[in-house]
C-alpha positions, 0 to 999 in steps of 0.5 A: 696541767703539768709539763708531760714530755710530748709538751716539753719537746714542743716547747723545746723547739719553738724555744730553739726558733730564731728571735725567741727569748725569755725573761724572769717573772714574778709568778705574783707581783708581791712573791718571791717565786719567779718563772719564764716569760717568753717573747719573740722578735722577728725581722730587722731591728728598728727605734720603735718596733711593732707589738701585736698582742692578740685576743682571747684571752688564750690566744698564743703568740709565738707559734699561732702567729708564725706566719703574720710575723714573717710576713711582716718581716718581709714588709720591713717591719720589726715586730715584737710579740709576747707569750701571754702569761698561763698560755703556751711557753708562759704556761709553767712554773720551774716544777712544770706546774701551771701558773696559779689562778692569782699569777693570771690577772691584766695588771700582771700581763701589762707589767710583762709586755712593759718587762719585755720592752725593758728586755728588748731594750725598746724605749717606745713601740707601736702598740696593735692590740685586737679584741681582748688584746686591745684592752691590753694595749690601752693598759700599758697606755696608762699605766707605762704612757712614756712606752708607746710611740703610737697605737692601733686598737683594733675590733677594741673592748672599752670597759665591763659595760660594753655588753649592752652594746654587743647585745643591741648589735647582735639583736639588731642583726639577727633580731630585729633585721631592721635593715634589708641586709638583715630582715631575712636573716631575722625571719629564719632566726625568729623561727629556729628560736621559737623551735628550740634548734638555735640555742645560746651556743649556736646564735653565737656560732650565727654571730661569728659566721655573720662576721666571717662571711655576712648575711648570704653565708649565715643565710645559707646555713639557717636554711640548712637548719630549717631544712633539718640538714644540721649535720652540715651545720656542725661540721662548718660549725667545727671549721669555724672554731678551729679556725678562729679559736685554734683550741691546740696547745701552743695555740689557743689555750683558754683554760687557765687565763679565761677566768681574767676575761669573766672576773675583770671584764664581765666576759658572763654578764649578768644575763638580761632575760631576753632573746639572744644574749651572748652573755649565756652563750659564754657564761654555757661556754665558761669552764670555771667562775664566771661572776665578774669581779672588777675591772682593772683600769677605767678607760673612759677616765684614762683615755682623753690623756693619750697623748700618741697617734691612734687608729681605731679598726672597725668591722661593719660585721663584727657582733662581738666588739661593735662599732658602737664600742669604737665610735667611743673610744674615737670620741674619747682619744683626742686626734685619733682616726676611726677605719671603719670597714663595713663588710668585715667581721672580728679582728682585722688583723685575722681576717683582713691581715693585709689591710691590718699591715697596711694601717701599720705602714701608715702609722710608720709613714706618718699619714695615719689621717689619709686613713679614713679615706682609705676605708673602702680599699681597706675593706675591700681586701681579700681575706687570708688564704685559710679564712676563703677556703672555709667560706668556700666549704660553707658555701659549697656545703650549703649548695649542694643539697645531696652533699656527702657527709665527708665532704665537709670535714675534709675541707675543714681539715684542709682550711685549718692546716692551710691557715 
């Protein structure tokens, strides 16, 4: 994709926004081209700013993220994000051309934040990193320790084996329902398999629905499936990925960068031959290669070294990063605290945003240990106005049996311009 000129006046604007800037990187660390990196820093300038780097990989920072920024401003904090290199502003070279597949890798993207620190002249930062983000955060700890002054790993990957716990979560819930929040759900999943209707995309659709809003809003939905209502199931279906996803340019733009997730951290695992496999849904998903290749860094031998104040976030609901996954790296990270959040899904920062600011205060405040205690508050919180309105349309949608087909499209278009 080339730099059209609807793209270039998009650009241009968000370029004019207050605080957004850009550096000079090498498009491959051994090269001599060169393209701009783009940043942005919001609110009063402090010793040791918060970096939010978000998952994916696709997830944009300077658009996407516009409105968590001015509120963390408001809150008094000094937040720093980085446009990830293939995504949005850092898509292009100085043709207009995409990056190239070789420019697209962690190291590369860990040596960018570690350029804006210098740019910013920030000697140490608070480090929050969610799901794709958090693998990031952990780069820079080990490849630019004396850069982070403190750490949040939220909904984190630890390595390219994390996908035997993603499946046994998965299957835990929606499987085997070996709880009483999960046994119906199992039920009605068992039968929508057997019947060919809940295919690899679709469980994975389950999965993030059972996140965002638990067993009686999944439940809701499986029975408009087994009742043939599937019409409702696409449209929330819609709702949900443009919700989460945000496939827009400026946004969320995967197409370049997906490939870092399948070749360096085994995103398509080799399928196990068994019943609900995320690793089919994503490999079905992938738009190019999906063999994994190597990862960049071993944190299970790195992370004993961090030496900095780390929390861990955890979601009780989350099927895509488990708490399995968290529970070891606390184990791992001397002196670092779990959160452990029973009742929320993926990515805090997304859909418990307050409590995600609220975990970043106390970092600051120096009573990260005061924090576990704190775990049902934290839980507890609503989620962002644009995350209730599309439970709300599930909700609604799911309990009106002779609802008009228009119906939910139009509340998904109002949650997404909402959120």
């Amino acid at each position: 994709m080339t730099m059209n000129a609807g793209r270039r006046r998009v650009h241009d604007r968000l370029a004019a926004q207050p605080g957004v800037r850009s550096i000079r990187r090498p498009v491959l660390v051994d090269g001599g081209e060169e393209f701009d990196l783009f940043y942005v820093r919001t609110g009063e300038e402090c010793a040791h700013p918060l970096v939010i780097i978000p998952g994916g990989p696709g997830a944009a920072s300077i658009a996407l993220y516009r409105g968590l920024r001015k509120r963390a401003a408001a809150a008094g904090l000094d937040v720093i994000m980085v446009e990830h290199r293939g995504v949005g502003m850092s898509r292009h070279d100085d043709a207009g051309a995409d990056l190239p597949p070789d420019a697209l890798t962690i190291e590369a993207v860990v040596g960018d934040i570690a350029a804006v620190l210098d740019d910013a002249k920030v000697d140490q930062a608070v480090v929050y990193g969610t799901s794709y983000g958090t693998y990031l955060a952990a780069g820079l700890g080990v490849r630019h320790p004396t850069r982070v002054h403190a750490m949040i790993l939220d909904s984190p990957l630890l390595s390219a084996d994390d996908i035997d716990e993603v499946r046994t979560a998965l299957r835990r819930a929606l499987w085997d329902g070996d709880d009483e929040e999960t046994a119906e759900l199992a039920e009605k999943v068992h039968r929508l398999v057997e019947d060919g209707v809940l295919t690899p995309a679709e469980t994975q659709l389950a999965a993030d629905m059972y996140g965002l809003g638990g067993p009686e809003l999944l439940g809701r939905q499986l029975d408009l499936l087994l009742t043939d209502n599937d019409w409702v199931w696409g449209a929330v279906g819609l709702g949900t990925r443009l919700l989460m996803e945000r496939k827009t340019p400026y946004h969320n733009e995967p197409d370049l960068v997906a490939r870092i997730g399948y070749r360096e951290l085994n995103y398509g695992a080799v399928p196990d031959g068994k019943s609900l496999d995320p690793a089919v849904a994503l490999r079905e998903m992938a738009t190019g290669e999906v063999d994994f290749v190597a990862e960049p860094f071993d944190l299970i031998a790195a992370m004993p070294g961090f030496t900095w104040p780390t929390v861990v976030l955890s979601g009780g609901r989350d099927l895509t990063t488990p708490r399995a996954v968290a529970q070891r790296i606390v184990d791992l990270i001397p002196d670092s605290v779990l959160i452990d959040m029973p009742t929320t899904g993926h990515s805090v920062i997304d859909v418990k945003e307050r409590s995600a600011l609220d975990v970043v205060q106390a970092i600051y405040a120096g009573s990260i240990s005061e924090l576990p205690s704190r775990s049902a508050e934290l839980d507890a919180t609503p989620s962002p106005l644009g995350v209730r309105l599309l439970k709300k349309a599930i909700s609604a949608a799911a309990a009106a049996e002779s609802v008009v087909p228009s119906v939910v499209p139009r509340a998904v278009r109002q949650v997404t311009s909402t959120s």
